[in-house]
C-alpha positions as CSV (number, residue, x, y, z in Angstrom):
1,X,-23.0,118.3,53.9
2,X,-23.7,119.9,57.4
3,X,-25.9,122.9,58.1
4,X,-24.6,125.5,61.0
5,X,-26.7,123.4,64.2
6,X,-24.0,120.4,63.2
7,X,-20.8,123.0,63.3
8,X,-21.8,124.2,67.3
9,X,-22.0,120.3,68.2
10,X,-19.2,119.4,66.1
11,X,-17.5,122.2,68.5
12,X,-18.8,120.6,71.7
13,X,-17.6,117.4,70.6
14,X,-14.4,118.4,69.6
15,X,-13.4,120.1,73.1
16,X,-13.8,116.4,74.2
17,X,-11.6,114.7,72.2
18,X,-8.2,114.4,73.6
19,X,-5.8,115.2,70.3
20,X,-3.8,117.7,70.8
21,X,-4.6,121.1,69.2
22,X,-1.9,122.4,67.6
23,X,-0.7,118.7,66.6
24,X,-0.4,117.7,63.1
25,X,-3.2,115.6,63.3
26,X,-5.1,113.4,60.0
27,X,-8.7,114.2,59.2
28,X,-11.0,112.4,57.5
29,X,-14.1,114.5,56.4
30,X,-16.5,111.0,55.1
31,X,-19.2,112.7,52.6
32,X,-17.9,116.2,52.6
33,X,-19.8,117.7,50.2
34,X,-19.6,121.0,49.8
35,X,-17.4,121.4,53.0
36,X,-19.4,123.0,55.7
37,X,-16.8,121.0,58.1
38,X,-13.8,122.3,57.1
39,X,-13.3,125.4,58.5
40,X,-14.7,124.1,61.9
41,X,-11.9,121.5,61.7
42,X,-9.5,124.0,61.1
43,X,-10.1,126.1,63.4
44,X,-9.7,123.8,66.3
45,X,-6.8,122.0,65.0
46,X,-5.1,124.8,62.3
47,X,-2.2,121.7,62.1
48,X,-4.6,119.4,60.8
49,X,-4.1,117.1,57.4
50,X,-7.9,117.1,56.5
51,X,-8.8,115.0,53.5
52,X,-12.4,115.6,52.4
53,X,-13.7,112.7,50.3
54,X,-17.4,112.5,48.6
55,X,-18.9,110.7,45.7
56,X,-19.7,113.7,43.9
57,X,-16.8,115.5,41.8
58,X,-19.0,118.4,41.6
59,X,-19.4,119.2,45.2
60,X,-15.9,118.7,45.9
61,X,-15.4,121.3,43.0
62,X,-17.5,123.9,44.7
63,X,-16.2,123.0,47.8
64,X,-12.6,124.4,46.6
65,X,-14.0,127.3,45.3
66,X,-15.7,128.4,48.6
67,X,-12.2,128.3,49.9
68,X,-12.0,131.9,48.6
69,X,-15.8,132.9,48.4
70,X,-15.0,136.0,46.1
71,X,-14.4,133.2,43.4
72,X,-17.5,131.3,44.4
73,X,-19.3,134.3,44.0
74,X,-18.2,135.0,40.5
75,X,-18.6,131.5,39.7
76,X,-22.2,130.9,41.3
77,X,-24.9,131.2,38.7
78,X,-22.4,129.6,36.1
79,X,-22.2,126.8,39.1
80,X,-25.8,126.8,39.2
81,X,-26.7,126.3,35.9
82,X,-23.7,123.4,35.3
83,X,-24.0,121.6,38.5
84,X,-28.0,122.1,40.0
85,X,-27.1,123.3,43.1
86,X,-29.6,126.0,43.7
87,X,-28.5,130.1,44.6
88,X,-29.7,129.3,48.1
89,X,-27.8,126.5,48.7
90,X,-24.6,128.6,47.4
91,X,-25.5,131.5,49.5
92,X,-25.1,129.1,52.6
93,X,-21.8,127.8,51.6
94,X,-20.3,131.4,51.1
95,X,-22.1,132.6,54.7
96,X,-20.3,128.8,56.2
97,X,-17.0,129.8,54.6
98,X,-16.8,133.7,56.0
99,X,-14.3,131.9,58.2
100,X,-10.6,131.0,55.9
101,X,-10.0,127.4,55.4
102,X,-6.2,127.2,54.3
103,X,-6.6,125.0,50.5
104,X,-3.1,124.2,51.6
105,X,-4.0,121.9,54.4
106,X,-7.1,120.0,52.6
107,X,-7.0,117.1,50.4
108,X,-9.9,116.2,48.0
109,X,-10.8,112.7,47.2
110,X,-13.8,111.6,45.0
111,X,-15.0,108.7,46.3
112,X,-17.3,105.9,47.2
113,X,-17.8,105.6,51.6
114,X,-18.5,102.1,50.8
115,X,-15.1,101.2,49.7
116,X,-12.7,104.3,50.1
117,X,-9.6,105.1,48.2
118,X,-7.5,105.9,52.2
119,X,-5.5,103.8,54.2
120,X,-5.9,101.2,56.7
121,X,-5.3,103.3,59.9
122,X,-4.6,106.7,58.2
123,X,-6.3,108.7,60.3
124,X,-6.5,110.1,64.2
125,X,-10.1,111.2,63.3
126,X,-12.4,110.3,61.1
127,X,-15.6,112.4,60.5
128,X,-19.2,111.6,58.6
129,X,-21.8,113.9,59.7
130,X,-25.4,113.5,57.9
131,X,-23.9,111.1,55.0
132,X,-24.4,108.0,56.3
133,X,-28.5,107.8,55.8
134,X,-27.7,108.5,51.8
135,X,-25.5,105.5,51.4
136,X,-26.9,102.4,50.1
137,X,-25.2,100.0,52.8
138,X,-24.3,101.7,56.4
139,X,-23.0,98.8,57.6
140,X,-20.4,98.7,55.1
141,X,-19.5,102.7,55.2
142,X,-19.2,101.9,58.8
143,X,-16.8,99.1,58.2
144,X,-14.6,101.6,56.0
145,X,-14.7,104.3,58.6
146,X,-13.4,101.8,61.6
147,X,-10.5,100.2,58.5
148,X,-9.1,104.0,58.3
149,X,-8.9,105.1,61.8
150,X,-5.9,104.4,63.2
151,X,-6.1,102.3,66.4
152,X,-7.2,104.7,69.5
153,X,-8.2,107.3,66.9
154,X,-11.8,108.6,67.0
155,X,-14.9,108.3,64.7
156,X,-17.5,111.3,65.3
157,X,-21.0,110.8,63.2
158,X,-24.1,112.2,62.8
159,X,-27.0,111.1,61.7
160,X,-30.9,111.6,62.1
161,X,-33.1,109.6,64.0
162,X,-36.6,108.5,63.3
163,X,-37.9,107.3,66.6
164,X,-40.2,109.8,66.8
165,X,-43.5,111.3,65.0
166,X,-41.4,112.1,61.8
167,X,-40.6,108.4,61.6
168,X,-44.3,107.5,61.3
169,X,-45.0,110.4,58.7
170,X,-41.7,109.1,56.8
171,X,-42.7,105.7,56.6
172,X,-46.0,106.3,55.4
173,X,-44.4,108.2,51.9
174,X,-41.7,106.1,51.9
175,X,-44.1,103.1,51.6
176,X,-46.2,105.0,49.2
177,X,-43.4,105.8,46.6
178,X,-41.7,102.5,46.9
179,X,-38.7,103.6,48.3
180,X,-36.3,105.3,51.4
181,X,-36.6,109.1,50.4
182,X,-38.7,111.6,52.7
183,X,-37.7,113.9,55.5
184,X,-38.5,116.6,57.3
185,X,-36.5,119.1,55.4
186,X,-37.8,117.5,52.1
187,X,-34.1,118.0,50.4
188,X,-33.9,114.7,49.2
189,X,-36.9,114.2,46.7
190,X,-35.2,112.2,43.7
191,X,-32.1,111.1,46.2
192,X,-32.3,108.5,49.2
193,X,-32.7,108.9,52.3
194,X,-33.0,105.8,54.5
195,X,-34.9,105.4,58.0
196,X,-32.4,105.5,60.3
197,X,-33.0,105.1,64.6
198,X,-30.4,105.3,67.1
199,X,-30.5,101.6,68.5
200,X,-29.9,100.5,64.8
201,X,-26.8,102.5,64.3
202,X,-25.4,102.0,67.6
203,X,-25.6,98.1,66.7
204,X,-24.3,98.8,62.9
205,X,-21.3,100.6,65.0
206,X,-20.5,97.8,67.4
207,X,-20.3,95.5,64.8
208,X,-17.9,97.4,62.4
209,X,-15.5,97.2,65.4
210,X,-16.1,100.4,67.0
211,X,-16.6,101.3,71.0
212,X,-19.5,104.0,71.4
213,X,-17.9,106.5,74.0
214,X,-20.5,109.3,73.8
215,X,-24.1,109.5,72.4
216,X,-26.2,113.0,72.8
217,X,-29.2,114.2,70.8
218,X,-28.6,117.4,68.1
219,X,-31.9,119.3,69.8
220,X,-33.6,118.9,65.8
221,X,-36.7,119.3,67.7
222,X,-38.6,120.7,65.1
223,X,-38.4,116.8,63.6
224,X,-41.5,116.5,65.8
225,X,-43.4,118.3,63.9
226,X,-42.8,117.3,59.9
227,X,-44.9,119.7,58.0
228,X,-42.9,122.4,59.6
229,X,-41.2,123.7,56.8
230,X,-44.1,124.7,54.9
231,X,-45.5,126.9,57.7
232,X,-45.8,130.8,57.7
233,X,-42.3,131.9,59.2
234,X,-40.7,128.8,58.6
235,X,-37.5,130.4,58.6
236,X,-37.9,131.9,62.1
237,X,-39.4,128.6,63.4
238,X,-36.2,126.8,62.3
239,X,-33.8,129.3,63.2
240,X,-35.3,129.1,66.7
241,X,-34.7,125.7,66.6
242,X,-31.1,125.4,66.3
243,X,-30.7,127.2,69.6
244,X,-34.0,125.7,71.7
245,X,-32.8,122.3,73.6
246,X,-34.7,119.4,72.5
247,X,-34.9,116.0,73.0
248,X,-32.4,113.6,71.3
249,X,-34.4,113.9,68.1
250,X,-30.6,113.9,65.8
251,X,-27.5,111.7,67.0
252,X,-23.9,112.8,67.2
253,X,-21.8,109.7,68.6
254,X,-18.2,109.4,69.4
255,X,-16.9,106.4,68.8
256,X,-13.1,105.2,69.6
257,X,-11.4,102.1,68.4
């Protein structure tokens, strides 16, 4: 799932590939979640095919329901109390969908990023932002992104990157627990999140057959400084932060086979 910050780059980056807007274009949203991508991809190409796959049933579930967020509304504390997904979290998905997202248009696909139920070439774009550092094998969910773009489509992906002071504080708790779970945001307690840098992934795209034609930092540069979230006017700190250039602390790649 992608918070706001990842819908302005996913903007930038989309003014820069060359599809045509108004063509009838295939999208693959890899890990959608609970859709935060959607309408973004809509409203830059409204002819778009988009088929939003992710492992979780339940996401995908709430994920339709935002389509109209009067009925997430409704639905939201019974959604809370079935599924886990906190009233915050809900609360953002309603404010991401205040913009339409035509059900019409969107396909929904439960399934694995290691081994996906698409394709070979079905798509002219192929999107996984913040998804790929939760997967148990990269280099394999890379594979599957390069087997269903279509030759001279385009891969876009985000992920975070740990070459920095929130690397060192990550692998200090990661060692201490035994396993790949902190970051900065600390969203990911009982779940996995793996210590991803950006000369890693670049290699992990080359070989999965890819051809890197943009790289830029996301401008996370609060990621310097981990314990940020737990400070007095966190919320104003962070909120700063999406807007405040930074320095290449968060990768968002565009890759072309």
């Amino acid at each position: 799932m992608s918070a706001g910050y990842d819908q302005r780059l996913l903007k930038a980056f989309f003014r820069q590939v060359p599809l045509e807007r108004h063509a009838a274009i295939r999208v693959l949203d890899g890990g959608s979640g609970l859709g935060f991508n959607l309408a973004t991809i809509q409203e830059h190409w409204p002819n778009a095919a988009i088929t939003a796959v992710d492992l979780s049933s339940e996401a995908l579930e709430v994920s339709r329901l935002a389509m109209d967020p009067s009925t997430l509304e409704e639905q939201a504390s019974q959604l809370a109390r079935e599924y886990g997904f906190d009233a915050p979290l809900l609360r953002n998905v309603k404010r991401a969908r205040a913009r339409p997202v035509d059900p019409a248009r969107v396909r929904m696909v439960v399934s694995d990023l290691g081994q996906l139920s698409v394709g070979e070439g079905a798509f002219d774009l192929v999107i996984a932002t913040e998804v790929l550092e939760h997967v148990p094998d990269r280099a394999q969910a890379l594979r599957e992104l390069s087997r269903a773009v279509k030759p001279g489509g385009y891969v876009l992906v985000s992920t975070p990157n740990y070459t920095n002071p929130a690397g060192a504080v990550k692998w200090y708790h990661d060692r201490r627990a035994g396993r790949p779970f902190w970051s900065p945001w600390g969203g990911h307690r009982e779940g996995r999140e793996q210590f991803v840098t950006a000369g890693v992934q670049e290699q992990l795209v080359r070989q999965a057959g890819l051809k890197i034609v943009r790289t830029r930092g996301a401008n996370f540069w609060v990621s310097w400084l981990p314990p940020v979230t737990r400070w007095p006017h966190a919320r104003v700190i962070l909120t700063l932060g999406e807007w405040m250039p930074g320095t290449l602390l968060g990768g968002l790649p565009l890759f072309k086979r």
